[in-house]
Each structure stands twice: as structure tokens, then as C-alpha cells.
C-alpha positions in Angstrom: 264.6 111.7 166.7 264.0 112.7 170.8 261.6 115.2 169.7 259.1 112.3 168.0 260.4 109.2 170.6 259.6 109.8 173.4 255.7 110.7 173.0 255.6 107.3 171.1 257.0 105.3 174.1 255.2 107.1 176.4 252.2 106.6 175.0 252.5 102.6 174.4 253.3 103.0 178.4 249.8 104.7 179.3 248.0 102.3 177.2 250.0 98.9 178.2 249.6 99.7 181.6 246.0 101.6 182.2 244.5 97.9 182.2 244.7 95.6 184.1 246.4 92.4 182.1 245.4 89.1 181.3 246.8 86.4 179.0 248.0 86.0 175.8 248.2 82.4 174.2 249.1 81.0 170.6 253.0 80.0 171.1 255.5 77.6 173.1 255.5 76.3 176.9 256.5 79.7 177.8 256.0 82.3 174.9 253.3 83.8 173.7 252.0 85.5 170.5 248.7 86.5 170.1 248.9 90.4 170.5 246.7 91.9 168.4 243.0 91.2 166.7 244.2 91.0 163.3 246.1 88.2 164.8 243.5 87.0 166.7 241.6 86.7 163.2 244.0 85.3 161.1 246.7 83.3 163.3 249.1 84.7 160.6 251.1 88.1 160.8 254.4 87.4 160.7 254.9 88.7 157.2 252.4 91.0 157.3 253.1 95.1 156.1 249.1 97.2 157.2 249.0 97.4 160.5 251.3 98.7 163.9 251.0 95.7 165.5 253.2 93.9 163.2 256.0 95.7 165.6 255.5 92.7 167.3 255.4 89.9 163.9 257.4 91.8 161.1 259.5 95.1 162.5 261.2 95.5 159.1 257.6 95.2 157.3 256.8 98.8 159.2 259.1 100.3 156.4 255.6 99.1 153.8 253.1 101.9 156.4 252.6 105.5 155.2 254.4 107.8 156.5 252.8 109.1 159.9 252.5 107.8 163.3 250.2 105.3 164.1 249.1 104.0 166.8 246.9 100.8 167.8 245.4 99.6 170.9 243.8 95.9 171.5 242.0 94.5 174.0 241.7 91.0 174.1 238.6 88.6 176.3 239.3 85.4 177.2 236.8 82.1 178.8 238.6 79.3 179.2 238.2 75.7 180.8 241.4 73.7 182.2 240.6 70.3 183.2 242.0 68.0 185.7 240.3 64.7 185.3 241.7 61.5 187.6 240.0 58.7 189.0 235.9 59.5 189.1 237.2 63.2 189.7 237.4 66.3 187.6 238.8 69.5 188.8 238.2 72.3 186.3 239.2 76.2 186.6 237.7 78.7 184.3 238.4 82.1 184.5 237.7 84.9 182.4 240.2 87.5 181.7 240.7 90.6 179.6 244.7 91.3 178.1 245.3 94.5 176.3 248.4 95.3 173.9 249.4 98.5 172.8 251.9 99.8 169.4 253.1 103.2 168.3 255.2 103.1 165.1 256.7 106.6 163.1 257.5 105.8 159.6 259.2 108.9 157.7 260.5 107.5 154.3 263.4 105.2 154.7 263.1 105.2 158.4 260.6 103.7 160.9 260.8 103.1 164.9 258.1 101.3 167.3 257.5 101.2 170.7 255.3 98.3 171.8 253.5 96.9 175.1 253.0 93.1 174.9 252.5 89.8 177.2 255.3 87.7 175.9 255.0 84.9 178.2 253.1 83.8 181.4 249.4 82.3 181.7 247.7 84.9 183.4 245.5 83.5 186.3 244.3 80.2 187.0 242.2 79.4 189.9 241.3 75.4 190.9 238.4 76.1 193.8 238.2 72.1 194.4 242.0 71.4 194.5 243.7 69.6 191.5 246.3 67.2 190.6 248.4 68.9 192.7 246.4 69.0 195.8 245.9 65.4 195.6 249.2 64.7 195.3 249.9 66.6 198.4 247.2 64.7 200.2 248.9 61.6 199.1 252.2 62.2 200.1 250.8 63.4 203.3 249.2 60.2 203.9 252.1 58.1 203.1 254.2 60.3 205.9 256.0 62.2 203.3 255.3 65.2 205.8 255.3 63.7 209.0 258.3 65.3 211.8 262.0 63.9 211.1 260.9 62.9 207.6 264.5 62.2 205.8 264.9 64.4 202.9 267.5 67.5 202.4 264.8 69.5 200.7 262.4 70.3 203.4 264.1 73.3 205.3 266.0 72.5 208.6 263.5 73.1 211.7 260.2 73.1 209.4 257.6 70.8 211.3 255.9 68.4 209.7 252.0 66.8 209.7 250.9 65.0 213.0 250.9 61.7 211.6 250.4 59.9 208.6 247.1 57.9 207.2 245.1 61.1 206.7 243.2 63.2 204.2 243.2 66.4 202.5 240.2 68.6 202.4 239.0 72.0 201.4 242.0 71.9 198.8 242.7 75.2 196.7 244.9 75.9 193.8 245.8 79.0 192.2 248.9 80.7 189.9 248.8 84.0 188.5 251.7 84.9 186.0 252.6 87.4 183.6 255.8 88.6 181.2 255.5 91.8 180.9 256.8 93.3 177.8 258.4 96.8 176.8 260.1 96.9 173.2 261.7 99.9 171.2 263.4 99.3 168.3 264.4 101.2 164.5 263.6 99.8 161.2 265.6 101.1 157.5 264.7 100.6 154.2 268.0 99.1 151.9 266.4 99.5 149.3 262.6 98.8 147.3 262.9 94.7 147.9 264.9 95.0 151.6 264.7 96.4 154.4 266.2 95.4 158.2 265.3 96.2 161.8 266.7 95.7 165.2 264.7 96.4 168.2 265.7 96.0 172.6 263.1 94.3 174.9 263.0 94.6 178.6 260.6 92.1 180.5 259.6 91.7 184.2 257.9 89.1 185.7 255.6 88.3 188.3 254.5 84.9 189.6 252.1 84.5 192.8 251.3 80.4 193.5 248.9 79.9 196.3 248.1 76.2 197.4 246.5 75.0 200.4 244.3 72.5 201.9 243.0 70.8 205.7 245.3 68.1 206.6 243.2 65.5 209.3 245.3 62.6 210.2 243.4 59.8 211.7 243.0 61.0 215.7 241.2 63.8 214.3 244.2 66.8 214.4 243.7 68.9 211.7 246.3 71.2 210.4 245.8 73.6 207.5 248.8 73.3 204.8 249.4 76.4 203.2 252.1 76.9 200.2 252.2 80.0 199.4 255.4 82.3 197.1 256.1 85.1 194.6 258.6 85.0 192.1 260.0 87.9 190.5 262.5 88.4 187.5 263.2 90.9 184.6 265.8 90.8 181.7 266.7 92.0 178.8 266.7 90.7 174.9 267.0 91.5 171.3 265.5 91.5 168.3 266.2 91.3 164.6 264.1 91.6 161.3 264.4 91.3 157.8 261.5 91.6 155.3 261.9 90.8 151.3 259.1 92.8 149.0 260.1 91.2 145.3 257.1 92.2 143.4 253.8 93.6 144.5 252.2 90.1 145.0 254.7 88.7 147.6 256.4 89.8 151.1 258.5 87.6 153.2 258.9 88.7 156.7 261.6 86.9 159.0 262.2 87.6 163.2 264.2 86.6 165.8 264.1 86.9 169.0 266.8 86.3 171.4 266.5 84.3 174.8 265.7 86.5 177.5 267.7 85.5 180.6 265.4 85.3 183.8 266.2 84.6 187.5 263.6 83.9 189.4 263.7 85.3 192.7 261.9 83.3 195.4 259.9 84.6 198.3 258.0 82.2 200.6 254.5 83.9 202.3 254.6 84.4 205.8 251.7 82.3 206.6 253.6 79.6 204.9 256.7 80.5 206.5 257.6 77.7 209.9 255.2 75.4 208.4 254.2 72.4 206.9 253.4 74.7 204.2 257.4 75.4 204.0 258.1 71.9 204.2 255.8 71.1 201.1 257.3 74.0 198.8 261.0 72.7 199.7 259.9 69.3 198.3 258.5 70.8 194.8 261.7 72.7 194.7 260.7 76.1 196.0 262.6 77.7 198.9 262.6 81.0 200.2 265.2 83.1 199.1 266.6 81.1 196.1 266.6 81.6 192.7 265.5 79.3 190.1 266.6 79.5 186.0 263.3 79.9 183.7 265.0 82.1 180.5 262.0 83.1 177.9 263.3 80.9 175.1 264.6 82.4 171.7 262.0 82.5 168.8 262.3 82.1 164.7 259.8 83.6 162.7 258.9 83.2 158.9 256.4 83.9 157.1 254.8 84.9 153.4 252.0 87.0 152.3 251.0 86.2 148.8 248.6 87.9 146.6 247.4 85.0 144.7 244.1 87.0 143.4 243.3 90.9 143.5 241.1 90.6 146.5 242.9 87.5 147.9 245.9 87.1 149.9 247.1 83.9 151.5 249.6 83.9 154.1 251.3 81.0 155.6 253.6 81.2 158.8 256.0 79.4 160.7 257.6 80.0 164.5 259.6 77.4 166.3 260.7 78.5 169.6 264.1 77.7 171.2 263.5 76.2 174.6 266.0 73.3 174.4 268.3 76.2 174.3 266.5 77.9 177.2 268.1 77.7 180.9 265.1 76.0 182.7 267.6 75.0 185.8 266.4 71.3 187.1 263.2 71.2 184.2 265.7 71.4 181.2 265.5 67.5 181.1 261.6 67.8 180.8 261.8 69.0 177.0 261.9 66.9 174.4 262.4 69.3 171.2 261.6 72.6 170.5 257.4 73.2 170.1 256.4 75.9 166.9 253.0 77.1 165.2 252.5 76.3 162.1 249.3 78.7 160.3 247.9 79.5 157.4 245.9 82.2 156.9 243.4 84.2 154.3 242.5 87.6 154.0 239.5 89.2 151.4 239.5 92.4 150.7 235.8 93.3 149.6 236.2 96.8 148.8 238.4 99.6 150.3 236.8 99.3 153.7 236.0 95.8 154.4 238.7 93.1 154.6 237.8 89.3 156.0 240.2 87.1 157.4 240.2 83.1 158.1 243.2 81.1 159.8 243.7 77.7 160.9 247.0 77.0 163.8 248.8 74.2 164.8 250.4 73.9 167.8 253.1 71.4 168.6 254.2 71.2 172.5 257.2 68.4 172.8 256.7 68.2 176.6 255.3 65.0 178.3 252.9 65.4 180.7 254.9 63.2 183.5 257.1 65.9 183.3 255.1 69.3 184.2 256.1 71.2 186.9 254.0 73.3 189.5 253.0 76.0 186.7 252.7 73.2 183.3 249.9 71.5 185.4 248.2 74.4 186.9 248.2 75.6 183.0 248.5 72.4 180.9 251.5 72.7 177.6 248.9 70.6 175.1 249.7 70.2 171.6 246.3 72.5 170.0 244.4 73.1 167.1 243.1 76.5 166.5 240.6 78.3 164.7 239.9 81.9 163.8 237.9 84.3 161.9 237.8 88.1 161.5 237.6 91.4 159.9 238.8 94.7 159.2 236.9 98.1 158.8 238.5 101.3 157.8 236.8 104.2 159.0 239.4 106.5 157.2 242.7 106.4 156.1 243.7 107.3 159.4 240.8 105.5 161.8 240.3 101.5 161.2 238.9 98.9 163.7 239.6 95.3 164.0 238.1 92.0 165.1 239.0 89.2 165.5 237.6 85.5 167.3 239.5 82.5 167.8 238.9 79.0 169.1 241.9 77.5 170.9 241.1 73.2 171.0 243.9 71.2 172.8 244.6 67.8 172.3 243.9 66.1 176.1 247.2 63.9 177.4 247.7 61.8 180.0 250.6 61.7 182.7 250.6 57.9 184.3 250.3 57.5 187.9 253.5 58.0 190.1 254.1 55.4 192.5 256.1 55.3 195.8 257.6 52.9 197.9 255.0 50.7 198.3 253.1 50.9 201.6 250.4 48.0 201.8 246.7 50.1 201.4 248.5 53.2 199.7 251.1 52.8 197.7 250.0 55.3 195.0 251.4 59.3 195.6 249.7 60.7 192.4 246.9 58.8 190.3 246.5 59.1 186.8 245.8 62.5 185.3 244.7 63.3 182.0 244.9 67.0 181.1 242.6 68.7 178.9 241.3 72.4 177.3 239.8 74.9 175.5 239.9 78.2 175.0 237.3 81.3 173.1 238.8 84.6 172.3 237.5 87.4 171.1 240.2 90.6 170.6 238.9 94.0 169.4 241.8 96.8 167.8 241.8 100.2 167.2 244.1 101.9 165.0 244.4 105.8 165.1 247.2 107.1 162.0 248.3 111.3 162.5 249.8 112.1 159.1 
């Protein structure tokens, strides 16, 4: 087994990490699942049995591939728009970022293992040039006195000064997150027999977040102080996973997954140009301290899904995958869940000839998370309930070369969080206004798949 593994891993290594990453979406709050084109093209995989990426949907389907080692790269554009609409105001970010995945699986009769590179959670970046909702919050507070010197609350760190005075304004506000779960799996896969076959696979993820606020505080004398928040947070851990696909008859698979929670402790580290200022005192209020830890596990996931041959050339396959974060450790936000959120797809592939398959899919997201209760990362990146579209399309080269595309239109259902009020002050009693959150997102994801026999 050494004398095959190791290549394998260390090739899903080069690939996963020779780019530079972006983010994946289709999933929960948190997790993420769009790996690969033929996902990207279908919004369907998890009981799929072609391709390597299915590592990542169906591990015990890889027992179905030809023996051999394949391997499959994708690379994955994304445009996006986020929008942060309150009062006569809209604040909108809208980046452009590439995120590539990479697979290697070795099948030999009963036996198959996988090494995989993926971005299981995170939003990649985010960047709000005019401020958003959280900006204007800021200003708010800090023109209630929320900020001011000797202002009475246990979460601003002892010594950290505060504005000059209250009644002012905010200007030149910024807003930016970048965050990414990065995501190494190896795992083995065993045919029982011709309807069953199992897997069990290890997954090690580190993370990295980087939030950077900031903004001109001018209080009413004309002192102007810049307010910088700016941290990292860092975490890694490990987690399982388990697979069991079901081949009855040539005309049906069922593929199941499951995931387990990936315990993560987020390690906090407050920038130095933050560090002794108002900047501090801001971050202590939202809950982030320097050199404190904060619960955000990577909830556990179910997987189901069919493939069904309904004609010769036509396959339809429906899937299902409800993700665990009621179950998650999300420290002082595990009140801010309602239930669980899960896609809910349906796919259909055509297989023209030998060389040209088509594939259409239709998604449906379900988010139970209010948007009162986003934190710091939910409103830079908004959890919306979303419909999705895709379409794509398969070429096979060979029976070892095959390319894959796949385009997908990610439509989220705009919410509104009502306004938060504070002790009322007579002229400015409001700390954050009414927000209503909205997006949409175009992919287009582009695999290669290379088989040596």
C-alpha cells in the first residue's frame, strides 16, 4: 500500500496548494460542498460512481471506477454581489475569486483509497470599500458614547481608551473578512460484495480568519480619531468520515456519507495597530479579545442520495444533505440557530454518445438562522436561504483523459434583521437601523480528469 500512497497524497498536496484558494459555496452556515465541476453542473453527486471527485460525495461509490489511479483537478471562478441595503443606503462587495480542488483515488479490485484537497467551510474574501452594517453600527454606538473613556462594560479591556466624546460620525468606513477551511482527507474504500461496499476516511482541517474594520471617528469639536479593529483567528482539527453505497441492479445506486463534527478553537490574535485602542475596545464589545479562544466546531453532515437510470441515455439523481450545527459548539452563537439548514437537489444527466454527457440541476437551500442573530462573519457573508441553478457537461477525450464544465447560478432569498435599539437618548436612540441582506452569486468550475491504468 506505501509504495502507491504516498505519490497519491502527495500529489492532491501540490495541486490543493499550488493556487491560491477561494471559496466554495452550496451547503450550511458553515459547510461547504461544491468541489468539483460535475458538481458545479448538476448540484447532485452524492450518489454518484464516474468520477474522483466523488471522494468528497460518495467514498464507497470509488469501488464502481476502473481499476487505475485517477486523478482530477478543478478550478472553480467565482463574481458575486453581497448587499447591505438600510435606510437610503446600499453597501455592496463584490469580489471575484478563483478556488481550486484537487482528488487522487487507486482502485485495484475490491479495494480503493483517496486522497483529497477541498474547502470545506469558510467564505473566502469579502471586501465592503464604503463600510456596511457593521460600520454603521460602530458609528452609532460611538455616537451614543458607547466608546467614550470610563464607559461601564466588563468587555472592553481594562486600560483601553475610548472616543473623545460622543455625538459624532463615522467616515471613510472599511470592512473586510477573509476565511478559509482548509481541507486534507485520506481515507480506504472495500467492496462487500456486488450490491455493498463501505468506506471510512480521516480529515484534518486548518483554518484561517483575518477581519479588518475601520473607520474616522469625528466627535463634534472636530477631534478625529481613526478606529481600527483589526484580528486573526487560527484553528485546526481533526474528523471522520464514513460511507456506504448500495448498487442493486444496473439502473440504481444509493450513496450515503457522514461526516463527523470537526472540533475547532479559535485562537484569537488582536493586530498591533488595534492593540491600546479604541480599536481594542470595539473588538471586546463584539466579543473578540486578544488572546482568547472562541468555540466554532465545522458541524457534522448526512448525506443521501440516488442515481437512477430511468432511460438508457437518462439518469436522474436526487440528493439530500442536512448539516448538524445545532449539535455544533458555536460558544455564545449556539442560541442563534434555529434547526439544522440542508440542500435539497435534483439533478439530470444525458449521455449523448460515449463522449458527450449533459447535465441540469436545480438546489435548494434552507438556512434556519435569523438575521437579528448574525455575528461579525454571518453579516459580512449573509446565511440566506437560496435557490440555485446549474448546467453542464462532460467530454471524454479517452478512457483515461475527460474534461468537465460546469456553470451555476447561486439566487438568495433577501431577509431583513429589524433595527436594534438602545436606551433611548432624545435625537439618537437607534444603535443599528434596519438591514435587509441580499445576494447572488455566478460560477463557472472547469475539471480535468487524468486515469493511468
Amino acid at each position: 500500500m506505501k509504495k502507491w500512497f504516498n505519490p497519491v497524497l502527495l500529489v492532491v498536496l501540490i495541486l490543493g496548494t499550488a493556487i491560491s484558494a477561494g471559496p466554495a459555496f452550496g451547503g450550511g452556515i458553515d459547510n461547504k460542498q461544491n468541489f468539483s465541476a460535475a458538481f458545479a453542473g448538476s448540484l447532485s453527486r452524492n450518489a454518484a460512481i464516474d468520477e474522483p471527485d466523488i471522494a468528497a460525495y460518495n467514498p464507497a461509490g470509488m469501488i464502481m471506477l476502473k481499476n487505475g489511479l485517477h486523478v482530477e483537478l478543478n478550478i472553480q471562478p467565482f463574481t458575486f454581489d453581497y448587499d447591505h441595503s438600510y435606510g437610503d443606503e446600499t453597501n455592496t462587495a463584490s469580489p471575484s475569486l478563483v478556488s481550486p480542488t484537487a482528488f487522487a483515488v487507486h482502485k485495484s479490485d475490491s479495494w480503493a483509497f483517496w486522497g483529497a484537497f477541498t474547502i470545506n467551510g469558510g467564505g473566502g474574501e469579502c471586501e465592503y470599500g464604503n463600510g456596511n452594517i457593521i460600520t454603521e453600527g460602530i458609528g452609532n454606538m460611538g455616537a451614543l458614547g458607547m466608546f467614550t473613556d470610563g464607559f461601564p462594560t466588563s468587555q472592553i479591556p481594562s486600560g483601553a481608551p475610548g472616543l473623545n466624546m460622543p455625538g459624532g460620525t463615522l467616515s471613510n468606513e472599511y470592512a473586510y473578512v477573509e476565511s478559509y477551511d482548509y481541507t486534507f482527507t485520506t481515507g480506504v474504500a472495500y467492496k462487500v460484495n456486488n450490491m455493498l461496499s463501505i468506506a471510512a476516511g480521516i480529515r484534518y482541517v486548518t483554518t484561517d480568519k483575518n477581519v479588518d474594520i475601520h473607520g474616522d471617528y469625528t466627535d463634534p469639536l472636530g477631534n478625529t480619531t481613526h478606529v481600527a479593529g483589526k484580528y486573526d483567528q487560527e484553528a485546526d482539527g481533526f474528523g471522520g468520515i464514513l460511507g456506504i453505497n448500495i448498487h442493486p441492479s444496473d439502473t440504481v445506486n444509493i450513496g450515503i456519507r457522514y461526516e463527523t463534527r470537526v472540533n475547532l478553537d479559535w485562537e484569537t490574535t488582536v493586530a498591533d495597530d488595534s492593540k491600546g485602542t479604541v480599536g481594542e475596545s470595539i473588538l471586546g464589545v463584539f466579543g473578540r479579545q486578544d488572546g482568547q479562544s472562541y468555540a466554532r466546531d465545522l458541524p457534522a453532515v448526512l448525506a443521501l442520495g440516488v442515481e437512477w437510470k430511468i432511460l438508457p441515455q437518462l439518469t436522474l439523481t436526487p440528493s439530500y444533505t442536512l448539516y448538524f450545527e445545532k449539535d455544533a459548539d458555536w460558544g455564545d452563537q449556539n442560541d442563534s440557530v434555529d434547526g439544522n439548514s440542508y440542500d435539497l437537489s435534483l439533478g439530470l444527466r444525458y449521455d449523448f454518445n460515449k463522449k458527450w454527457t449533459g447535465t441540469l440541476g436545480y438546489m435548494y437551500t434552507d438556512v434556519d438562522m435569523k438575521p437579528e442573530n448574525f455575528g461579525i462573519i454571518e453579516k459580512m457573508s449573509p446565511a440566506l436561504d437560496c435557490h440555485t441553478v446549474a448546467v453542464g457537461g462532460k467530454y471524454k477525450w479517452s478512457e483515461r483523459l475527460a474534461f468537465t464544465l460546469g456553470l451555476a447560478g447561486y439566487f438568495y432569498e433577501d431577509d431583513t434583521a429589524p433595527a436594534v435599539i438602545a436606551t433611548p437618548i432624545p435625537g439618537n436612540p437607534t444603535i443599528t437601523p434596519e438591514v435587509t441582506y441580499d445576494k447572488v452569486l455566478y460560477q463557472c468550475a472547469i475539471g480535468v480528469r487524468y486515469t493511468f491504468f
